[in-house]
Each structure stands twice: as structure tokens, then as C-alpha cells.
C-alpha positions in Angstrom: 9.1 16.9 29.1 7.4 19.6 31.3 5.6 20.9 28.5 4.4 18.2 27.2 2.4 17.4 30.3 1.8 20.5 30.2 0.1 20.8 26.8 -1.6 17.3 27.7 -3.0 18.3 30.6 -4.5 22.0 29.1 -6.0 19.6 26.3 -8.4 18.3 27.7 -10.1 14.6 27.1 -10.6 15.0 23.2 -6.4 15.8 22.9 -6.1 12.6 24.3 -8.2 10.2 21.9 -6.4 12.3 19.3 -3.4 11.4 21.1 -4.9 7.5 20.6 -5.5 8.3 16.8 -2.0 9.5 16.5 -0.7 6.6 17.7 -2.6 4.3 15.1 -1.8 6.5 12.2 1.8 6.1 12.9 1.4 2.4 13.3 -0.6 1.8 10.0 2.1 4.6 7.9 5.3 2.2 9.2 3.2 -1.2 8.3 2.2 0.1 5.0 6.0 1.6 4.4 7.6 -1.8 5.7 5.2 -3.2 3.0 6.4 -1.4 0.3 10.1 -0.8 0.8 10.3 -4.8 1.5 7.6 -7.8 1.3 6.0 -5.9 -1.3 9.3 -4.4 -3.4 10.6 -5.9 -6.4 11.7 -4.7 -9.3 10.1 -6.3 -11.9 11.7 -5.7 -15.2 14.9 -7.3 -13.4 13.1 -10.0 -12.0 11.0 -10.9 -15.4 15.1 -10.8 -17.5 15.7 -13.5 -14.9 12.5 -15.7 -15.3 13.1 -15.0 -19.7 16.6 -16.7 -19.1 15.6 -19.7 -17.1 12.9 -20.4 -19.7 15.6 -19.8 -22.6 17.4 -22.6 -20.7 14.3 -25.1 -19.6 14.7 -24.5 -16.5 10.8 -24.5 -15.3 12.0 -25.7 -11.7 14.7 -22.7 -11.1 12.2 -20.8 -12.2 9.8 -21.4 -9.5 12.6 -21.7 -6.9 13.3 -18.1 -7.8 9.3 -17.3 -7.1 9.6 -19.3 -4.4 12.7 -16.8 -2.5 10.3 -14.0 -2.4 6.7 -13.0 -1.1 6.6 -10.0 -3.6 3.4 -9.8 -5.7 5.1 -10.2 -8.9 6.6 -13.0 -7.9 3.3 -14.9 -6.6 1.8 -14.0 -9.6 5.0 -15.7 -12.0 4.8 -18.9 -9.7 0.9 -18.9 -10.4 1.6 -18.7 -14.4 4.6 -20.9 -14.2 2.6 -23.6 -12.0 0.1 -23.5 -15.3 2.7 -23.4 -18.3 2.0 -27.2 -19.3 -1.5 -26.5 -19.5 -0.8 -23.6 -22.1 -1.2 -20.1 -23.3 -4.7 -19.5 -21.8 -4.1 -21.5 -18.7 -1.2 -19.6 -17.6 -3.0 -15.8 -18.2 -6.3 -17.2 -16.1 -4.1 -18.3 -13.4 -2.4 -15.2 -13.3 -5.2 -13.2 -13.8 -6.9 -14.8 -11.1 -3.6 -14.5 -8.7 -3.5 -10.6 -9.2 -7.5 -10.2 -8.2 -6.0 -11.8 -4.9 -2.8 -10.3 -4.6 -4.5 -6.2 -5.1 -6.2 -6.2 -1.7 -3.4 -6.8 0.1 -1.4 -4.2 -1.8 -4.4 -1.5 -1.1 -5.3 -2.6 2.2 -5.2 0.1 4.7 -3.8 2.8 2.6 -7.4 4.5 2.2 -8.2 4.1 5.8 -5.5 7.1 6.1 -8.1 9.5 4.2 -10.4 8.8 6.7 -8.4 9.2 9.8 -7.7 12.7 8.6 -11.1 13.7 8.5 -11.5 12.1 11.9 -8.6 13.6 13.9 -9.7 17.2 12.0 -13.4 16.7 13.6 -11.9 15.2 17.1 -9.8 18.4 17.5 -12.9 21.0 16.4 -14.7 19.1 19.5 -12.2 19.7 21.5 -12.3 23.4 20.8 -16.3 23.8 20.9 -16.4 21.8 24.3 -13.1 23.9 25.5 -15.1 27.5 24.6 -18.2 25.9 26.0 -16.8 25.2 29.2 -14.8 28.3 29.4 -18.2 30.4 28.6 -20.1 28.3 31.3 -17.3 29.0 34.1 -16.9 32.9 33.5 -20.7 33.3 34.9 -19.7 31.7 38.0 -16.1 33.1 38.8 -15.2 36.1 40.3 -13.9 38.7 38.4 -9.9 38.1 39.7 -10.8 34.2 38.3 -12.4 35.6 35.2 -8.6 36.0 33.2 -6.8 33.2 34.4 -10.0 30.7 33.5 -10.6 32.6 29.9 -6.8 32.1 29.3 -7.2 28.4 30.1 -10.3 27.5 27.8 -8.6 29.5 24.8 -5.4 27.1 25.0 -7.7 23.9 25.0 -9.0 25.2 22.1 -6.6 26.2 20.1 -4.3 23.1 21.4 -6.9 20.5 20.5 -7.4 22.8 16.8 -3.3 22.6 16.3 -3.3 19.1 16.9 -6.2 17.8 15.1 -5.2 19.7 11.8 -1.5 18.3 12.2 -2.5 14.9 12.6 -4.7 15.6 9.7 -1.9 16.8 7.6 0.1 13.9 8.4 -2.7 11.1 7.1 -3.0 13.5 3.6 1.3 13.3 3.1 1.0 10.2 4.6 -1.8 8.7 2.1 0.0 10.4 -1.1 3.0 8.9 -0.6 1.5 5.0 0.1 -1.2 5.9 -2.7 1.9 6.2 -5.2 4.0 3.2 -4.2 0.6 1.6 -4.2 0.2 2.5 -8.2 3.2 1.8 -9.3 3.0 -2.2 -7.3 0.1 -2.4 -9.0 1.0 -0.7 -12.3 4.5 -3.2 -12.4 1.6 -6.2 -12.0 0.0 -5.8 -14.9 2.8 -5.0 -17.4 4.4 -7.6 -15.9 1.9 -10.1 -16.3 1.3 -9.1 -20.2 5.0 -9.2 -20.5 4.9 -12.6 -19.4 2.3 -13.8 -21.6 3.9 -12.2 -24.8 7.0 -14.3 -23.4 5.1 -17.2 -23.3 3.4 -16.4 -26.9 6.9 -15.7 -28.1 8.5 -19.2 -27.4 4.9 -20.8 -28.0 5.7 -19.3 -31.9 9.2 -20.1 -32.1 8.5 -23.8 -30.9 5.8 -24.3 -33.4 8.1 -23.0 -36.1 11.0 -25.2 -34.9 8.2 -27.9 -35.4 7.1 -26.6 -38.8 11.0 -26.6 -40.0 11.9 -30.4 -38.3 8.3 -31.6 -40.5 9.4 -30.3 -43.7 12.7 -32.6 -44.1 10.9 -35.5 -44.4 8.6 -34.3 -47.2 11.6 -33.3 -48.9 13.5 -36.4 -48.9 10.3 -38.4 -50.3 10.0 -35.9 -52.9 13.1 -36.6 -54.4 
């Protein structure tokens, strides 16, 4: 660990609050990643086959229980429609509709913020290189020549250490920000065909009921006739 101390203490004071930036990147790219590959995972097409059988069976109240074992977007936004289903057709699309406008900031939350900590970390290390040279510059006029190497060597690694390390942190927030910008997508794509999947359900069995309905009316007109 010699060489790290080493590298932090040739840095200077704008590798450390890089250092700091480092440290909140990493925190925000295991939240976000926690996010996805848990809380906010679910496979939707699986999850919407289950919620299409328990309505096949009348089962309203398994249904919701099955919501009810998960935080997952999708599944806030099924409880929301299912909550609604006696009101009808239009009430259950409003409800979910209004459930995914609350449900999509918490899905994009933070994910952006990495774009900008790339382009802050970048700017943090070209400071520490400009104040590095500057220094270096200022403290050749007043050494003496046997000094003059030894100090020049010294300002060029601040610089070039606080260069490395700002574009590496930088590179890490771009990877970093394409890989939680995709799982972001695809949460949000699975939301919305799973909510007009759901509605289509619901228009499905609304259709089927009414001509259940249609086909239980026409017996009676049948009888009388004859």
C-alpha cells in the first residue's frame, strides 16, 4: 500500500476531492444496480401469465396478494389497475396510468446524475494539472539549480496523476451510465407494454362477459317465441 500513499500524497489536494467523487460514484452505480437486479426486476410477461390466470379463475384477491409480494414497478402498477377493476375499463387505465407517472422517477432517479459526475471528475483532475504546472513553474525561479530536477519531476507527476485519474473516473460514470441507462429502458419499456397488455386483458374478458350476457338473454326470447 506504499504506492498508494504514495500516488496520494504526489496528488495533491484536487486528487483527493476526486478521491471523494470516486467514492460517490461507486455508491450511486451499486444503489442503482441493487435497484435493478432486485426491487426494481421482474419479469413481466411471466408475472402478467400469472395475474391472466387468477382472473380466468376470479380470483381478484390472489391477485392482489401476488402484487402485494413484490415492490417491483410492474407490480405497483397491476395492484393500482386491479384496486380499480369494479369501477371498469377506463378506471383501471387512469389508475394505472397515473401509478406509472409516479413509479418513472424512481426508476430514473440518479442514473443521469452519472453524466454529470463525469464531466465533473474530467474538470477536477484538469485543475489538478494546471495548479500542479503552476506551482511547479512558480518554484523553479526560486530553487537552486541541484533543486530544479527533483521539483520539475514532482509537479509533472501531480499533473499527470490528477489527469489519469480524473479521465478514469470519467470513464467509469460513461460505462457506468450506459449500462443503468439500458436497464432503465427496458423497466420502463416492460411498463408500458405491460400496462396495454393489461388493458387488452381487461377489454378481452370485458367482451367475452358481455357476450356470455348476450347468449344467456337470447333463451328467453326464444322460448316466448315459440
Amino acid at each position: 500500500m506504499d504506492w498508494l500513499s504514495e500516488v496520494f500524497s504526489k496528488g495533491g489536494p484536487f486528487f483527493i476531492i476526486n478521491t471523494f467523487f470516486l467514492a460517490v460514484v461507486i455508491a450511486l452505480v451499486v444503489e442503482r444496480a441493487m435497484y435493478f437486479l432486485g426491487r426494481g426486476h421482474l419479469n413481466a410477461k411471466a408475472f402478467l401469465e400469472q395475474i391472466k390466470r387468477l382472473l380466468a379463475a376470479n380470483n381478484v384477491d390472489r391477485a392482489k396478494k401476488l402484487c402485494d409480494a413484490t415492490s417491483a414497478p410492474v407490480a405497483r402498477v397491476a395492484k393500482a389497475g386491479l384496486n380499480r377493476l369494479h369501477r371498469g375499463e377506463a378506471a383501471v387505465a387512469q389508475a394505472m396510468e397515473e401509478t406509472m407517472t409516479d413509479v418513472t422517477p424512481e426508476v430514473k432517479t440518479r442514473v443521469g446524475a452519472l453524466w454529470s459526475m463525469a464531466n465533473i471528475t474530467t474538470l477536477t483532475g484538469l485543475l489538478g494539472t494546471i495548479t500542479g504546472l503552476i506551482n511547479t513553474f512558480a518554484s523553479l525561479g526560486e530553487a537552486n539549480p541541484a533543486e530544479k530536477e527533483a521539483k520539475l519531476s514532482e509537479g509533472i507527476a501531480e499533473a499527470m496523476y490528477n489527469t489519469a485519474y480524473g479521465l478514469s473516473i470519467a470513464l467509469l460514470c460513461m460505462i457506468a451510465h450506459l449500462l443503468l441507462s439500458a436497464a432503465m429502458k427496458k423497466v420502463i419499456s416492460d411498463l408500458e407494454a405491460f400496462s396495454l397488455r393489461f388493458e387488452n386483458l381487461l377489454a378481452e374478458g370485458a367482451a367475452a362477459g358481455g357476450a356470455q350476457g348476450r347468449g344467456a338473454g337470447a333463451a328467453p326470447g326464444l322460448d316466448r317465441n315459440d
